[in-house]
Backbone bond lengths (Angstrom), bond angles and torsions (degrees), N, CA, C in turn:
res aa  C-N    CA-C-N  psi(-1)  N-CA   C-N-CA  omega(-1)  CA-C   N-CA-C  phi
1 X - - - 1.463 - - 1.523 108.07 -
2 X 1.712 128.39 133.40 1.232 132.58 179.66 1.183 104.92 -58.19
3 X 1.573 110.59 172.45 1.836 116.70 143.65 1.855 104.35 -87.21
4 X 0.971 98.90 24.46 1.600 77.85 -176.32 1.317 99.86 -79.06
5 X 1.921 113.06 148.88 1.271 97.17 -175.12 1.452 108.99 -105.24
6 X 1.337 128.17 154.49 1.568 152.77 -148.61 1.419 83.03 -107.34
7 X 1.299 119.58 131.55 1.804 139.41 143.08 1.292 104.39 -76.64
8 X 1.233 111.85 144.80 1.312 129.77 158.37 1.430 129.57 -107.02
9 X 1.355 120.54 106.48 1.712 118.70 -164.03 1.737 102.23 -68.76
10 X 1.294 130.95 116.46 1.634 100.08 -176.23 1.524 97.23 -83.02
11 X 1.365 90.95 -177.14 1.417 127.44 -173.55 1.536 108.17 -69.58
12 X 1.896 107.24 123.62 1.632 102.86 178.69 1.193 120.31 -105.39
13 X 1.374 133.05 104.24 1.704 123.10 -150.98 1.608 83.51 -132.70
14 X 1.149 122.12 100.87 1.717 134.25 164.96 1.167 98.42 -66.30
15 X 1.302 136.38 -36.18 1.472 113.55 -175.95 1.518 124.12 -90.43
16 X 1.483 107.65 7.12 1.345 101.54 160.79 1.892 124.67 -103.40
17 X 1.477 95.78 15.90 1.110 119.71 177.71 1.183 96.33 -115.40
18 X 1.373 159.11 20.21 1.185 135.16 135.94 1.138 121.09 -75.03
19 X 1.390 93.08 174.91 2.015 89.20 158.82 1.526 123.89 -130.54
20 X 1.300 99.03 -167.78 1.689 101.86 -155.16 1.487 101.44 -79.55
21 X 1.472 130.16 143.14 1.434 123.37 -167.36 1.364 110.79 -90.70
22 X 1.775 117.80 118.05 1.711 109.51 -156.99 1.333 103.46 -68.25
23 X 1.636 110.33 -31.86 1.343 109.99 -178.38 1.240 108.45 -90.41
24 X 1.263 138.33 8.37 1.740 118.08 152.40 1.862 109.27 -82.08
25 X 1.223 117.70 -27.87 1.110 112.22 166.53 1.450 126.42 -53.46
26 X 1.224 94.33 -68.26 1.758 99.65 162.44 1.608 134.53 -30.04
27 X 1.491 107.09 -53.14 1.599 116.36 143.78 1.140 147.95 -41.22
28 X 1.578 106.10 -33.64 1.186 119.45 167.81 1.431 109.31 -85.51
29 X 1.444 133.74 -55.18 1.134 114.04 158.10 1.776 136.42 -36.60
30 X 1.155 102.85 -55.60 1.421 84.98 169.41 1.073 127.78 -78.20
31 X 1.081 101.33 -9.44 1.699 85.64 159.49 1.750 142.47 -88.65
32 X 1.035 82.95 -17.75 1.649 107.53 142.63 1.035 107.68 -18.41
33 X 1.903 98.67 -91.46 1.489 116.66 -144.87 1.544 93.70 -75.05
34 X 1.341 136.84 -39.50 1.387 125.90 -177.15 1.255 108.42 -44.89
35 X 1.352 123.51 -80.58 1.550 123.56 176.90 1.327 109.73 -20.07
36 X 1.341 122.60 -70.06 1.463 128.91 -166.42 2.128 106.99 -44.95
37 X 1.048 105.34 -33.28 1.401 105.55 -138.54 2.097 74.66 -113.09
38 X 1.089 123.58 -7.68 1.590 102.04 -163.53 1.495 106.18 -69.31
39 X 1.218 94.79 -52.70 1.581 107.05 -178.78 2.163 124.27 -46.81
40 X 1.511 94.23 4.27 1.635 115.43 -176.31 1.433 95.35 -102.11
41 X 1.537 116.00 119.06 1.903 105.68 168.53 1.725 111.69 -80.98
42 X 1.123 80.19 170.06 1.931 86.31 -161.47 1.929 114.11 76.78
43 X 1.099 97.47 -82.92 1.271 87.90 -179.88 1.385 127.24 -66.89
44 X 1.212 127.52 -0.36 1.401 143.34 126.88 1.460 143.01 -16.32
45 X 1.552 76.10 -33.56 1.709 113.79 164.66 1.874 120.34 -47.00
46 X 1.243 91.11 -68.22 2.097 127.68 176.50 1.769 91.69 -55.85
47 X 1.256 98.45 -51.52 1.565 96.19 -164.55 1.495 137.89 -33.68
48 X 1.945 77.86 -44.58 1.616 112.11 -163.49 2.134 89.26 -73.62
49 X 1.126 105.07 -61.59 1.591 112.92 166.69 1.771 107.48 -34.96
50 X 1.590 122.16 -50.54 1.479 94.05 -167.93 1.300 87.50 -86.24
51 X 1.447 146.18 -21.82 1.866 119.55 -169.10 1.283 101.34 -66.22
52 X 1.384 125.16 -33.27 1.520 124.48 178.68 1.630 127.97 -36.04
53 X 1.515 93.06 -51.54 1.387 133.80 173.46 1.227 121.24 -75.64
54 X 1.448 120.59 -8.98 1.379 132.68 178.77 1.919 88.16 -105.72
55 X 0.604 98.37 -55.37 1.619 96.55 -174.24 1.473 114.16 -43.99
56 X 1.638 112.97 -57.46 1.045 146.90 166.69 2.229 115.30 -30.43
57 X 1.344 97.10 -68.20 1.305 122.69 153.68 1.463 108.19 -36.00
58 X 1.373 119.75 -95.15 1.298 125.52 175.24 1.581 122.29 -20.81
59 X 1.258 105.93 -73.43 1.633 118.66 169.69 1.946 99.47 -36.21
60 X 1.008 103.58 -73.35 1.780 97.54 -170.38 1.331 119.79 -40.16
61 X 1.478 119.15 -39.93 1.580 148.50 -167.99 1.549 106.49 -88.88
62 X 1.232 133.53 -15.54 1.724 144.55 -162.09 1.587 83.10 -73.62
63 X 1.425 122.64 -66.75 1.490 116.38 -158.89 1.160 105.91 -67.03
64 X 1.530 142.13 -61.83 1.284 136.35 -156.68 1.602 111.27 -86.62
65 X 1.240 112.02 3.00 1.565 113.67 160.22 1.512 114.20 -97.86
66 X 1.281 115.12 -8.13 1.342 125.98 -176.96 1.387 109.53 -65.80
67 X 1.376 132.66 164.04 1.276 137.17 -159.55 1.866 107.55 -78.07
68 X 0.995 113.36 -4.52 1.871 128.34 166.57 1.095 87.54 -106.67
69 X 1.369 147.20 -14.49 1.733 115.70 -163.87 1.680 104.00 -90.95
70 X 1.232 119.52 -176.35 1.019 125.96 -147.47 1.444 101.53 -121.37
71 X 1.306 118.56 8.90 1.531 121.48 -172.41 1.809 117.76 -144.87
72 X 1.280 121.39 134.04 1.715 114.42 -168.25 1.395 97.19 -81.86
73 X 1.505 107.65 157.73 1.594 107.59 170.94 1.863 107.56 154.99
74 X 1.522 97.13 -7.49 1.226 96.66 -137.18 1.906 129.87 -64.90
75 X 2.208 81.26 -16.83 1.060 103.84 156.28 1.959 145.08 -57.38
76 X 1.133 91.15 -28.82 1.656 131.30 154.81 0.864 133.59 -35.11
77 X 1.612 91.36 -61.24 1.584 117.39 -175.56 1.748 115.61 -70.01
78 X 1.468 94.86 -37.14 1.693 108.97 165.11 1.355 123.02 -47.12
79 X 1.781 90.35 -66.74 1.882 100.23 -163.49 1.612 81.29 -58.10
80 X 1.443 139.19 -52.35 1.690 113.78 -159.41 0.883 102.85 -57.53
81 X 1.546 151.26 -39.37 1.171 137.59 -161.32 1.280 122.02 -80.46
82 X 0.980 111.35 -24.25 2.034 132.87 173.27 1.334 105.08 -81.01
83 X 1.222 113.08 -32.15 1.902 101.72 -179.73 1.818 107.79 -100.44
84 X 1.538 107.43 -15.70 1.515 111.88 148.97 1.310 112.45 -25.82
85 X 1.409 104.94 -93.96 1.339 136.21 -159.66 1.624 106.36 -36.74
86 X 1.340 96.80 -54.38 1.619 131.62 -166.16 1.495 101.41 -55.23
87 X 1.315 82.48 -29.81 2.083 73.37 -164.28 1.455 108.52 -108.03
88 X 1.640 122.15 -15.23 1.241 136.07 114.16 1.693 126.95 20.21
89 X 1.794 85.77 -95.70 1.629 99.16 176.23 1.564 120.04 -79.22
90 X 1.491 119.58 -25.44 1.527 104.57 -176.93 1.477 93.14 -80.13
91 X 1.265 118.28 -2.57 1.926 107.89 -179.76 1.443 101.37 -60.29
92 X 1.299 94.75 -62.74 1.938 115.48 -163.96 1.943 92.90 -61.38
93 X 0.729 111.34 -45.18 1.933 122.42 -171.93 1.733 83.17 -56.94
94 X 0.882 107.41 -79.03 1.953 117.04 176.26 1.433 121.92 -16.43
95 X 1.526 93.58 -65.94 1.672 106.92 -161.58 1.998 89.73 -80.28
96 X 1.531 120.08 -39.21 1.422 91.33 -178.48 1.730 142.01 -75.06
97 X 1.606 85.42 -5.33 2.039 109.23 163.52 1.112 95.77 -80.48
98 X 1.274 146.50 -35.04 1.713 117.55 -150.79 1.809 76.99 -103.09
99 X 1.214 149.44 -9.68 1.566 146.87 -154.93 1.539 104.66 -90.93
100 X 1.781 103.00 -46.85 1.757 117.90 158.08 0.987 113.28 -74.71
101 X 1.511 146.23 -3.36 1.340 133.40 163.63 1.047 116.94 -82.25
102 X 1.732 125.92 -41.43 1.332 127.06 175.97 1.634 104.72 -81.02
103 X 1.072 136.16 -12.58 1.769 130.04 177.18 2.427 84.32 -77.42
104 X 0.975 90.23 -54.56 1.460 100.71 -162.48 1.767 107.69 -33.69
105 X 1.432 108.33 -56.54 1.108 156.20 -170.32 1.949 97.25 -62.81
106 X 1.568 104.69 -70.35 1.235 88.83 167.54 1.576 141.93 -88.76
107 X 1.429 99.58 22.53 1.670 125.01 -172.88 1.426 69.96 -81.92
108 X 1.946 124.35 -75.84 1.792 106.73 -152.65 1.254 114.62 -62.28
109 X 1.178 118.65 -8.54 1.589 110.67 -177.94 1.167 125.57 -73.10
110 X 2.158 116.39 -35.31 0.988 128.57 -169.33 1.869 82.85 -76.08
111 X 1.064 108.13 -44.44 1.858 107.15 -163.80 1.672 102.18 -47.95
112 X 0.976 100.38 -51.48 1.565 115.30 -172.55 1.548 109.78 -58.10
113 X 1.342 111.60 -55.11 1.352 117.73 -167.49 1.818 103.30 -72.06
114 X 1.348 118.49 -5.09 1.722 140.98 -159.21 1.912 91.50 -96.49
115 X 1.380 101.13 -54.25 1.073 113.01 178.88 1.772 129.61 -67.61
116 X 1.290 99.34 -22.64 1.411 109.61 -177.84 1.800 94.87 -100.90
117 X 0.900 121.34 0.29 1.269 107.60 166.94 1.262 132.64 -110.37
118 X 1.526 100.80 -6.83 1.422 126.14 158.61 1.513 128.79 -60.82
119 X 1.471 94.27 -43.12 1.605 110.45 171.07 1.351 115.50 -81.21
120 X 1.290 120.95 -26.30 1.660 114.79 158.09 1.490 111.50 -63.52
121 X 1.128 120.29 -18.59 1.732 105.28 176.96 1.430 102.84 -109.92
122 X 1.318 124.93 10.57 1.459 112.05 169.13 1.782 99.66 91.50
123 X 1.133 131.74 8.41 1.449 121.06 -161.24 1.614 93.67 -103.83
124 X 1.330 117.13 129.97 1.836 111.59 172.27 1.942 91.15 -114.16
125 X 0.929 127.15 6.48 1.547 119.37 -177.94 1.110 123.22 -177.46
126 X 1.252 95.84 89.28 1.807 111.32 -152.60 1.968 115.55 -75.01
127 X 1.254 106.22 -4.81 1.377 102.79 -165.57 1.719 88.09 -126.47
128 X 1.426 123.76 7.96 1.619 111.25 169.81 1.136 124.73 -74.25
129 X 1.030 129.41 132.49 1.457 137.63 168.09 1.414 121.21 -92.71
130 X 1.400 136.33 -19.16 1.415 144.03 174.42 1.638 113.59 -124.08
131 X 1.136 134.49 110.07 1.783 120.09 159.21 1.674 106.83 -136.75
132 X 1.257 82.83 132.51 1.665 116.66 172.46 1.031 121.00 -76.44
133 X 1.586 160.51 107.57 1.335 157.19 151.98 1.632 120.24 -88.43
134 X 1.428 112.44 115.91 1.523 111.50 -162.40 1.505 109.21 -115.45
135 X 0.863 120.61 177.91 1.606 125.63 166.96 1.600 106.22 -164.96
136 X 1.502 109.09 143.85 1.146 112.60 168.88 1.741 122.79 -146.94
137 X 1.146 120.56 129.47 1.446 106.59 -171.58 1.830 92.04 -142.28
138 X 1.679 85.16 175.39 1.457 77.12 171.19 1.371 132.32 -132.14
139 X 1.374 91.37 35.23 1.779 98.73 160.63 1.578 94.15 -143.41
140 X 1.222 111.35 -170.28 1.924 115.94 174.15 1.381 125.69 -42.46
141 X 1.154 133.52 133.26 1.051 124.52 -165.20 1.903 120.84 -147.40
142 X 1.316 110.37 125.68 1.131 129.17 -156.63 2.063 107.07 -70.34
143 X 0.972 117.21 84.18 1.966 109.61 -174.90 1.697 106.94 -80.61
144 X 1.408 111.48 170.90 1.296 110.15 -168.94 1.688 90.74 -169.19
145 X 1.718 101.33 97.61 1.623 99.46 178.25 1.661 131.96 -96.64
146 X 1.006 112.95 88.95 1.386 107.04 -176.62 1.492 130.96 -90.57
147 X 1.039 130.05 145.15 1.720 151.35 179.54 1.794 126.90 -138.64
148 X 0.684 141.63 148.35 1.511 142.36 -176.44 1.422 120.00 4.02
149 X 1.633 123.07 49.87 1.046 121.39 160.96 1.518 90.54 107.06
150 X 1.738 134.35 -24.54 1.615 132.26 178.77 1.498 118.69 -74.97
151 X 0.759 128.35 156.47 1.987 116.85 151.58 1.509 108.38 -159.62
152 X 1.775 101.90 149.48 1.313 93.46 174.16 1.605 107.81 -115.55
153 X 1.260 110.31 172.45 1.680 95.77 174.92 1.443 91.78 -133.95
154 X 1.296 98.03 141.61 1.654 114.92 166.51 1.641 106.41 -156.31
155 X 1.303 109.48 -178.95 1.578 122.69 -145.80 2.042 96.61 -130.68
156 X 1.679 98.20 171.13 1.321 86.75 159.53 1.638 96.65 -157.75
157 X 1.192 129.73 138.37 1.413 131.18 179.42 1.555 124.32 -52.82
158 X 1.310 97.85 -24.63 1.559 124.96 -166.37 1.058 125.45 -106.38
159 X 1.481 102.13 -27.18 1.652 105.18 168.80 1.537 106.20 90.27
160 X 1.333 113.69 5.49 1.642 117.32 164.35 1.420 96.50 -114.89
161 X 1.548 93.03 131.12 1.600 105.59 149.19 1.433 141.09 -151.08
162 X 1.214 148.46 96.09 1.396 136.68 -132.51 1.795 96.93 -134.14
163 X 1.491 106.04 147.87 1.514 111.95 177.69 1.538 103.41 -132.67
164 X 1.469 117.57 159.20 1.877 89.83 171.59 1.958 93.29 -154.67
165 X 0.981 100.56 139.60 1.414 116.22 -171.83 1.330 125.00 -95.81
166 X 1.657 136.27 164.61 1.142 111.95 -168.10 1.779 85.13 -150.77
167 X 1.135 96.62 -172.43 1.823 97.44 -175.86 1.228 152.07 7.61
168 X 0.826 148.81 -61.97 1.228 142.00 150.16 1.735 114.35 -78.64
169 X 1.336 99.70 -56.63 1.512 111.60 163.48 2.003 135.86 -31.84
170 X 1.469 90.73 -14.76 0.950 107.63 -162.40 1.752 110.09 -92.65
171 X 1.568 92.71 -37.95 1.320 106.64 175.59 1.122 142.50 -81.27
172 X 1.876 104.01 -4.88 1.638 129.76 140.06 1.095 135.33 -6.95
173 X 1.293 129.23 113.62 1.742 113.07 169.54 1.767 105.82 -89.16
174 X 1.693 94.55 94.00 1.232 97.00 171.09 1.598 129.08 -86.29
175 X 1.082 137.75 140.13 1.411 122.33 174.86 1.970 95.85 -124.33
176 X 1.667 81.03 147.74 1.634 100.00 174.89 1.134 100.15 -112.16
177 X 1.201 124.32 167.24 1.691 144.89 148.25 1.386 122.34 -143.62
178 X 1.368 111.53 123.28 1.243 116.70 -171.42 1.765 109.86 -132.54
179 X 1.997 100.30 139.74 1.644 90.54 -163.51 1.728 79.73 -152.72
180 X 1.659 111.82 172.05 1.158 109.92 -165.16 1.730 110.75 -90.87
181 X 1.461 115.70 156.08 1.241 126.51 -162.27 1.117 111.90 -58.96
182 X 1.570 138.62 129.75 1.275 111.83 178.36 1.991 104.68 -89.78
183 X 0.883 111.76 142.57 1.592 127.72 -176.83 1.517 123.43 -134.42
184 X 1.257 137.70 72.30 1.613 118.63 -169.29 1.342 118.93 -64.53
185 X 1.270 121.46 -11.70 1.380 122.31 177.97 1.573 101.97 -74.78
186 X 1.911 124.42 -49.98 0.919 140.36 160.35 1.701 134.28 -80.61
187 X 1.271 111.18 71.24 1.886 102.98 -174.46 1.474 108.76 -67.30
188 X 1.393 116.55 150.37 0.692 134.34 176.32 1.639 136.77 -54.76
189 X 1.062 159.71 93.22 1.420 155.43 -143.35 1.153 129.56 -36.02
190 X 1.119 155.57 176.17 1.230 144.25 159.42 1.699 96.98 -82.37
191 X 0.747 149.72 -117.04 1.094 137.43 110.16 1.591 140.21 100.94
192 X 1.781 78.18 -32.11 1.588 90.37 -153.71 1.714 109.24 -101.08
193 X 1.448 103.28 134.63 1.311 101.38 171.91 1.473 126.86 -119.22
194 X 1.168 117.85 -178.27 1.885 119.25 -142.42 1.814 101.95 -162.52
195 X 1.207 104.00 97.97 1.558 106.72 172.07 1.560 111.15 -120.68
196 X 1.116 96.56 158.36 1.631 109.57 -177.61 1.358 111.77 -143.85
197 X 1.782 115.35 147.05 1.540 104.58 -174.53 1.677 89.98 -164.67
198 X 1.576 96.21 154.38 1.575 109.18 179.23 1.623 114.11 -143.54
199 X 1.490 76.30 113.35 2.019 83.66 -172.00 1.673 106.58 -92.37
200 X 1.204 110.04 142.53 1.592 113.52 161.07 1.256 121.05 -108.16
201 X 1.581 118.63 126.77 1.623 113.69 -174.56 1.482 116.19 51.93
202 X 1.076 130.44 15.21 1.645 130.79 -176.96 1.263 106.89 108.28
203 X 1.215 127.59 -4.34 1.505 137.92 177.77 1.444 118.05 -91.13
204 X 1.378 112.85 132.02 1.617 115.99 -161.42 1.950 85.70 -96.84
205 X 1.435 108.80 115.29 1.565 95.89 163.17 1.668 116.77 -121.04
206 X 1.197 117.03 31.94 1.413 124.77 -173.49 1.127 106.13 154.23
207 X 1.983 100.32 115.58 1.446 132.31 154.43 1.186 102.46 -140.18
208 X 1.704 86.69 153.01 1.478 107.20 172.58 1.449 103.58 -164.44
209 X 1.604 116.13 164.06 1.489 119.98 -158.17 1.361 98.24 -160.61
210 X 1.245 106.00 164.13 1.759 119.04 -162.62 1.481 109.94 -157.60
211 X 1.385 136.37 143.00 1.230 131.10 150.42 1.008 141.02 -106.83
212 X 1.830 149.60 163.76 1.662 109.38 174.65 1.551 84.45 129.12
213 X 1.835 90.08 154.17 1.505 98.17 155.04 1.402 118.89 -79.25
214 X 1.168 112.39 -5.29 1.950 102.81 165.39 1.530 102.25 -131.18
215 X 1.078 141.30 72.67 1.584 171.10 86.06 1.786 87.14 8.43
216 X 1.337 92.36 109.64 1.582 84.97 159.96 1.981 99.20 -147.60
217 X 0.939 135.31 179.09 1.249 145.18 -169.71 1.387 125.64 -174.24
218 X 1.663 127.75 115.42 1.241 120.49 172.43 1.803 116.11 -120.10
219 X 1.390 113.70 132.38 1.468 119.12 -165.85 1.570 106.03 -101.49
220 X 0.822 146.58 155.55 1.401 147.17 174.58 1.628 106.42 -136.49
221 X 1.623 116.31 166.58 1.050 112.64 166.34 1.271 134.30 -140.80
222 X 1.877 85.73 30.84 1.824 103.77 172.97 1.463 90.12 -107.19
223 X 1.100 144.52 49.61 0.972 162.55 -136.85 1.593 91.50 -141.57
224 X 0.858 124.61 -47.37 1.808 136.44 170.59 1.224 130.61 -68.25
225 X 1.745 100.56 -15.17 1.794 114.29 168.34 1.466 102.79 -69.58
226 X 1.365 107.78 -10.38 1.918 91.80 -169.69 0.851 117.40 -50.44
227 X 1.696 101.41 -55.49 1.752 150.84 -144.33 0.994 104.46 -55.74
């Protein structure tokens, strides 16, 4: 082996002479925390703001982390932009389920609170214009009509009896009860049965029926708020 002496060319590695990309870091962090946090309502809120900002980040950082750019990261620069997006759409996906839950939520309340104020004025069907109240049995039969605290009672020999209401009247929460006549000259059948029913506008919203010497039956016609 000579003395001649040997140069050594060193080693040219540009990429360990770059540096780390502040703004791919940054991207990647927030995007992090967006993802993490989208799926939380309310604070879901911030989220949508840092994926923005993760996106934002990324985009600036894409060129100079790029394989001509002048800075490492470039991998970085991705995941922020993918968990951007990401945390992005389950925000908006998020906030518009929990947006129909609270409309949903205060749809039953107004219904409810609609409904309880209906029954303070006595109204079981506020938009009827026609209701029918029937009874039918089959021997004599004892009726009992009530409305806002009134009632009348009357009878029928026949065991038919029907009334039917119109306008305002209609929208009444009326209740009937109907049971068999008492008569000692005439007892009552074994036998005997006793139905009652209350239609609105052509709509049946309460029947009910009984048999027996104590057959009794009461129909209502808030009976239709269930529905």
């Amino acid at each position: 082996m000579n003395g001649e002496n040997m140069e050594m060319s060193p080693v040219n590695n540009d990429n360990n002479n770059k540096h780390l990309s502040g703004l791919g870091v940054s991207a990647l962090v927030l995007g992090i925390i967006s993802i993490v946090f989208s799926v939380v309502p309310i604070i879901n809120n911030m989220c949508f703001v840092l994926g923005i900002l993760a996106i934002i980040f990324a985009g600036c950082s894409w060129k100079s982390t790029g394989k001509k750019g002048h800075k490492r990261g470039h991998g970085m620069v991705i995941a922020g932009l993918v968990l951007g997006i990401l945390s992005i759409v389950i925000t908006l996906s998020m906030q518009a389920s929990f947006s129909a839950s609270i409309d949903k939520a205060k749809s039953g309340l107004d219904k409810a609170s609609k409904k309880l104020d209906n029954m303070a004025k006595g109204i079981a069907n506020e938009n009827a214009k026609e209701m029918k109240i029937q009874v039918k049995g089959t021997a004599p039969t004892d009726i009992n009509l009530l409305v806002s605290g009134s009632n009348s009672n009357e009878s029928t020999n026949n065991g038919v009896w029907e009334k039917v209401f119109t306008g305002k009247d209609a929208q009444k929460d009326w209740t009937i009860m109907a049971s068999p006549k008492i008569d000692v000259d005439n007892p009552t059948p074994d036998n005997y049965k006793v139905e009652c029913s209350i239609t609105v506008d052509g709509k049946e919203v309460s029947h009910k029926s009984a048999t027996g010497t104590s057959a009794n039956v009461m129909c209502t016609a808030s009976d239709t708020t269930a529905k």
